[in-house]
N, C-alpha and C positions, 0 to 999 in steps of 0.2 A: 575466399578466392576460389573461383573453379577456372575452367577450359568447356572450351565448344570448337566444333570443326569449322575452317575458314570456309570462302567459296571456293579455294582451292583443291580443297581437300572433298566437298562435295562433287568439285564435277570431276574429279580424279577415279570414286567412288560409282559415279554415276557410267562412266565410260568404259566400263569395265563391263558391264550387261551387255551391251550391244555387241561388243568383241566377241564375249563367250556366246552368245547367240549365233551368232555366222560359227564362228569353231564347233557348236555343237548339232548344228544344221549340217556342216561337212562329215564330222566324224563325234560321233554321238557319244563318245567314252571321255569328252574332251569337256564336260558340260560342268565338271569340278571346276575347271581354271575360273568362272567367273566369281566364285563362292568363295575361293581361295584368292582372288584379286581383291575382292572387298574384304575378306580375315587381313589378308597382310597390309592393307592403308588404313584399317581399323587400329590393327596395332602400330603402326606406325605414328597416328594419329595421338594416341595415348602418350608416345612414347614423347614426341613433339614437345607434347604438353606439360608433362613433367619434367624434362628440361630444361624449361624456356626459364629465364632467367625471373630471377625473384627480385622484387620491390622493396626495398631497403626504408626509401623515406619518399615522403610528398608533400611537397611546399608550394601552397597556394596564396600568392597576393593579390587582396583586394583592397583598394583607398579606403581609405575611412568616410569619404562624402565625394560627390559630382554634382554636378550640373547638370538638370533635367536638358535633353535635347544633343549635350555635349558629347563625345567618345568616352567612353568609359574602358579602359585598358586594365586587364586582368592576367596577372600573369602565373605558369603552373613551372615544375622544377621537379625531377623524379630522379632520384637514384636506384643502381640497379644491383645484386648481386651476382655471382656464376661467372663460369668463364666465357660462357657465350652471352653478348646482350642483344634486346631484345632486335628485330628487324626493321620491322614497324610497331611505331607509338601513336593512338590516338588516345585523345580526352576530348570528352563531354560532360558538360557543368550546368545543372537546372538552377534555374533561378525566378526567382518572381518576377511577378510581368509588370511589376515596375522597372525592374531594369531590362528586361526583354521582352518583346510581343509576343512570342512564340514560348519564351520561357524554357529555352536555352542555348547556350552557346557551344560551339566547339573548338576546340584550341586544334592548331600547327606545329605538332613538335617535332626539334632536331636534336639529333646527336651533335651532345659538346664537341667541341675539339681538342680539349683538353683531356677531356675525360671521357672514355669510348664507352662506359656504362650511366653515364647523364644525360639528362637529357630535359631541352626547354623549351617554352614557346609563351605566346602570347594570343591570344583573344580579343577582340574587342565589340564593345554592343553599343546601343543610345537608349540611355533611361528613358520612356516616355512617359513616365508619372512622378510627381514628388513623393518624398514621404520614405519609407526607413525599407530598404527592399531585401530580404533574405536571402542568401545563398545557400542553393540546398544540396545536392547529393552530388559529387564527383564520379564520375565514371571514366576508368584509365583500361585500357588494353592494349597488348601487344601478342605479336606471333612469336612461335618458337621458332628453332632454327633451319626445320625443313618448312615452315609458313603453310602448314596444314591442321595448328589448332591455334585457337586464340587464347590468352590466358588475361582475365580481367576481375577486377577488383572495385571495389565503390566506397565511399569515403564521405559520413555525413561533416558537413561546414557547420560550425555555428557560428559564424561571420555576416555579417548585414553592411549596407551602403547606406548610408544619409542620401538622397539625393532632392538639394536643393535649387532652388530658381536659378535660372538661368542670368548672371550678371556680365557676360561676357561682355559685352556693348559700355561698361563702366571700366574695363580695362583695354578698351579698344584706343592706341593711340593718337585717332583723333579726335575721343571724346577728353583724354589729357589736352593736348592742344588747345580745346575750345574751352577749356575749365582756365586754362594759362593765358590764353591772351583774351580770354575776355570777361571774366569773373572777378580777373584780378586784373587788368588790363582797360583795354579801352572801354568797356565793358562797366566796370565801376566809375569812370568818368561820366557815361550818361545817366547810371542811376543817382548818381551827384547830383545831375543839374535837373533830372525829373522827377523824385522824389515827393515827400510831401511835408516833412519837416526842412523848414529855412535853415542852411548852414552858413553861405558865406555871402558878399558880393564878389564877382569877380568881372573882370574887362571880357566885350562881350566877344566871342570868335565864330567866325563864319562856318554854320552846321549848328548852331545854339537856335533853341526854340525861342522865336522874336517875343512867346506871348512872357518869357521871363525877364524880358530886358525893365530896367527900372529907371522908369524916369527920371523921377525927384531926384533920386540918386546923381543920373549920369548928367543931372543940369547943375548939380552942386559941385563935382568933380570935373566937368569940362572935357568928359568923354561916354562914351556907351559903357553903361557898366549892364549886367544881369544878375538872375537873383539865384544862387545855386543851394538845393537842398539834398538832403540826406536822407534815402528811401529808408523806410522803416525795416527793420531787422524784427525779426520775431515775430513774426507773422506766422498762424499756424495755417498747416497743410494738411488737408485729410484727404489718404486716399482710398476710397470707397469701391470694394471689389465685389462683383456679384458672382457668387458662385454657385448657383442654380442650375438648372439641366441643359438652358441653349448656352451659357459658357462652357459646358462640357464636352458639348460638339468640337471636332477635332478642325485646324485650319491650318495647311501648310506639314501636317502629321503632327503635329500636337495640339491637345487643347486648348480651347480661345481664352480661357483661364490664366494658363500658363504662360501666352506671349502678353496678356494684360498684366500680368505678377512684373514679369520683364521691363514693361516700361515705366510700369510702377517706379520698381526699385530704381531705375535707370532715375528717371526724375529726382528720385526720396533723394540721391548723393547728389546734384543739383542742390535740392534745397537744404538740404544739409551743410551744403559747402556757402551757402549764401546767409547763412547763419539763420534759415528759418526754423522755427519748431512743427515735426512731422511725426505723424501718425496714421498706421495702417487698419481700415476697417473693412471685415468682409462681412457679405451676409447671402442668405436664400431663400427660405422658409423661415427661417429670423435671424435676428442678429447674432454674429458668432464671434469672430476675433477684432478685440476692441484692444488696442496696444496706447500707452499711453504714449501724450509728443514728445519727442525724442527730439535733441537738438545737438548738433557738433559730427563730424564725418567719422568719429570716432563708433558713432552708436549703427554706423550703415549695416555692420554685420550682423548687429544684434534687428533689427529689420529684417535681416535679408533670411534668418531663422522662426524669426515670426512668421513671416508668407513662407515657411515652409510647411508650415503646418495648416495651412488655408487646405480644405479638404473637398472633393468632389463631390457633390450632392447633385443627385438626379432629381430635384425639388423645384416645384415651379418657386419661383423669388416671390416675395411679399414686400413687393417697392413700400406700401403705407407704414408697414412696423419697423420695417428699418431704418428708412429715413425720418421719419417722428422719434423712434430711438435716438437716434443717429443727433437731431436736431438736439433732444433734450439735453446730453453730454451736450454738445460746445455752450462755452457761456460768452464766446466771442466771437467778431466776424473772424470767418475765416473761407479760406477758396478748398472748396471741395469737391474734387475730380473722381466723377462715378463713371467706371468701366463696365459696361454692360452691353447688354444686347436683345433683341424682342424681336419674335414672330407671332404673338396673337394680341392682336388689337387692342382687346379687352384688360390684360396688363398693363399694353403702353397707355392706354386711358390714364390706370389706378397710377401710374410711373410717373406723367405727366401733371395730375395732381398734387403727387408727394412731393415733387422736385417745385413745383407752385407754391409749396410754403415755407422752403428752404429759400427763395432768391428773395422774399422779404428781409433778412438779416443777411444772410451769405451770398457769395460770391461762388457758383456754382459752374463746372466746365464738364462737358459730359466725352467720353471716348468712346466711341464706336469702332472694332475691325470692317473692314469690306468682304465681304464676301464673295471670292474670286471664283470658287466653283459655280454659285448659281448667274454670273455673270457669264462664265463657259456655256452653261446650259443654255442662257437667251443667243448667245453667241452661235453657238454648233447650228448647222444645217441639217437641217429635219430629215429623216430618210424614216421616218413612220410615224402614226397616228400616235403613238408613245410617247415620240421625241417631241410633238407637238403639243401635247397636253403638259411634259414635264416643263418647257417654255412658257407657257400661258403660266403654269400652277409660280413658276420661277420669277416672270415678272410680275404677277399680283403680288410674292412675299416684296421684292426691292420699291413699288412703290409704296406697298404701306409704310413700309420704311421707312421711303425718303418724305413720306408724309408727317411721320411723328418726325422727323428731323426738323421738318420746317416747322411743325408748328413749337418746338422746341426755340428754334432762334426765335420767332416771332415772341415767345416769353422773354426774350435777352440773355438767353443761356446760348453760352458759347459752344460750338460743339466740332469738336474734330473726328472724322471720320479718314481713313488710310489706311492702305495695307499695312501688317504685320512689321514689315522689317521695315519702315517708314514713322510707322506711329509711336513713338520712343521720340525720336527728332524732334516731329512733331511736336509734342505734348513739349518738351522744352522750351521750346520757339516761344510758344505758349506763356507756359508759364514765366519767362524773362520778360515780355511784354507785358504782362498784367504788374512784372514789379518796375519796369518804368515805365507805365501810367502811374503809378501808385495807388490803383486800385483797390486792393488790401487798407 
């Protein structure tokens, strides 16, 4: 624990030259008072300091795990000894630049009301990275009770955050809603009737696809009957994450990584809930996390642990070893949705190849974010030769873009492109379409 002088106490100190300089301009025997105004707030200074009230305890709460992107609330608790306490209390708390950009926070604290030597506050920051974030040194100060020295202290944490994917959008009340009336709702009525396993005949009703109605049947019976099937259940789902150096790129203030994890997992409780079998694979420079299918809404968390550990890699991606990887595991059809993204040609070439020998067996859907900044950039009005070459350089990257897109559908790969807080949605919409066609 030590003391240092406030800014009070500095310009207290400071103001005292000037004074003695006129008094010893007027009357020259006078030229002690300034030496003698800086000795007496010296010691006073001192004295401040040693008084000031002493720190008894300090109770630091941090959650055990968050959600990359979410608020993260930390809260500090300081008791005080002495009979005077402190005036003012501040804390600053370092911490890794997974949970802070800057890599630290500062806390607001007040005097309890109960207790005139307590005192509390709260913090709050936005993890911007996943992955396990350290908390490291405390720093707490306060003044004594003339508020001309500071008396402060540091206190190392050995405390860490989990901070994992961002699922809020699966506890968002109308993704419940749309899980309830139409998963289990009207919802399973139409995968009844489009399906691809025959379950029933039934009498036919208006909104029924004509191409199910059954003849023979409804000339035997003396009415319109149709033919109702039961979509296949257990159907695997592989979701295929690229985590190379343009997913790394930030979008909306977080990594394009991270709002792909998101819709991911938003999906995974989807198909989880639909009783399919799901598995998460990520890859960059090669294949990395290979999770085996998981099936029941019971395993979503254990998922949502898995892509916590999906790690940043500034690495160009190797579409050919992953996807040929990726190919040799499955030994069934199955729909596998790669979230990815490309700015050099010459990859989406090799990308466009690899993904050419996956829609021979699979069922392949690709997820692209948009990219709203270089849409700003074609957008903004030019006020220099700068802003005009960034426009030109901005639309040559979106139509290469939109060029491997097209030629993407033209192979019969589906491909959903959206903004960030859209493509979540999206990719559902999706994927409950492909299971009443019964595609799978």
């Amino acid at each position: 624990m030590n003391f240092y002088p406030t800014g009070r106490a500095i310009w207290l100190i400071a103001l005292g030259a000037p004074i003695a300089a006129v008094l010893a301009a007027i009357i020259p025997s006078l030229w002690a008072i300034g030496a003698g105004w800086a000795a007496m707030l010296l010691l006073l200074l001192i004295l401040d300091g040693l008084v000031a009230a002493k720190v008894n305890e300090v109770r630091l709460t941090v959650p055990g795990s968050t959600e990359i992107g979410a608020p993260l609330s930390l809260g500090l608790a300081a008791d005080f000894s002495g009979k005077i306490g402190p005036r003012r209390l501040f804390g600053n708390l370092g911490l890794d630049q997974r949970l802070a950009e800057d890599g630290t926070v500062a806390f607001a604290l007040n005097r309890n009301t109960a207790d005139s030597h307590g005192f509390s506050g709260q913090a709050t920051t936005i993890p911007v990275r996943r992955g396990t974030g350290d908390i490291g040194k405390l720093w707490l100060r306060w003044t004594g009770p003339l508020g001309l020295a500071w008396r402060q202290i540091q206190k190392q944490s050995n405390q860490s955050v989990a901070v994992m994917p961002n699922i809020s959008a699966v506890r968002s009340p109308s993704v419940q809603m749309f899980l309830r009336d139409s998963l289990f709702g009207l919802l399973a009525r139409k995968i009844r009737g489009e399906g691809s396993e025959f379950e029933a005949l039934a009498e036919y009703q208006p909104g029924m696809d004509r191409r199910s109605i059954d003849w023979k049947g409804s000339a035997r019976h003396s009415k319109l009957l149709a033919k109702e099937y039961d979509t296949e259940r257990n159907n695997q789902i592989v979701f295929a994450l690229d985590c190379g150096s343009t997913m790394c790129e930030p979008i909306a203030g977080l990594p394009r990584i991270d709002r792909a994890v998101s819709a991911a997992l938003l999906t995974a409780y989807i198909t989880l809930k639909a009783g399919d079998r799901t598995s998460l694979f990520s890859f960059a420079a090669k294949p990395e996390l290979s999770t085996p299918f998981l099936s029941g809404s019971r395993n979503f968390f254990r998922l949502q642990q898995e892509a916590a550990t999906i790690d940043y890699r500034h690495q160009e991606s190797n579409y050919t070893l992953a996807l040929s990887s990726l190919q040799n595991r499955l030994q069934r059809r199955s729909l596998i949705i790669i979230f990815t993204d490309f700015t050099d040609p010459t990859a989406a070439d090799l990308m466009l190849e690899a993904a050419g020998r996956l829609i021979d067996k699979h069922l392949v859907l690709f997820v692209v974010l948009e990219d709203r900044e270089l849409t700003a950039i074609i957008d903004k009005a030019p006020e220099s030769a700068e802003d005009v070459a960034r426009a030109v350089t901005a639309r040559n990257l979106l139509d290469q873009k939109k060029l491997v897109l097209t030629r993407l559908r033209h192979m019969g790969i589906d491909v959903i492109e959206g903004a960030q807080q859209d493509i979540g949605t999206r990719l559902i919409n999706s994927y409950l379409n492909i299971k009443r066609r019964g595609a799978l």
